[in-house]
N, C-alpha and C positions, 0 to 999 in steps of 0.2 A: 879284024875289026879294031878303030882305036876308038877308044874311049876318052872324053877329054878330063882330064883332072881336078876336081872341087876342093884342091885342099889349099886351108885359111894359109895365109902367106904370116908366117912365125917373125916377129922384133930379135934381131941378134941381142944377145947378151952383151950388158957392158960393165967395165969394170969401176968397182968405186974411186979409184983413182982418177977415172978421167972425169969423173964427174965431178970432183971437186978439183980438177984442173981447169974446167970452163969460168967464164966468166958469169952465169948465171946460176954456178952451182949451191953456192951458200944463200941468192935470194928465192930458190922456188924449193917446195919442200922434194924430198930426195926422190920420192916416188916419179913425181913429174919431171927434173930432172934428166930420169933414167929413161924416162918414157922420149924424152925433145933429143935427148942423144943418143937412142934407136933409132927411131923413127928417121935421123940425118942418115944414119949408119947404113939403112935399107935401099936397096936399087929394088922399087916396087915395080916398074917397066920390066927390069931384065929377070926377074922371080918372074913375074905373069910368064913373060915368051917361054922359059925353059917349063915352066908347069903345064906350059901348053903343047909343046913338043912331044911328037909322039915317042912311047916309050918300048922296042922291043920287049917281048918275052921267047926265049928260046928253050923247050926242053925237050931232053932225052925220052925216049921211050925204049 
């Protein structure tokens, strides 16, 4: 039996560098920033298919 997966699709980590390398980094406060250059950083399509993918379990008895 698979079961399909409910788990929230996680914002990569970014670093503060690149956030004040963009051109929008010094006008929105840091927080949003962090969040508009995750949120680029994300393939939400290709997260869904693999979360959707069924997942072997194999064990020894």
């Amino acid at each position: 039996m698979v079961r399909p997966v409910r788990a929230p699709i996680c914002l990569p980590e970014v670093d503060e560098r690149a956030v004040r390398g963009v051109k929008f980094g010094e006008a929105l406060p840091e927080r949003l920033a962090v969040a508009t250059l995750s949120a680029g950083l994300t393939d939400f399509p290709g997260a869904t298919r693999a979360l959707r993918e069924p997942v072997p379990f194999v064990t020894d008895v």
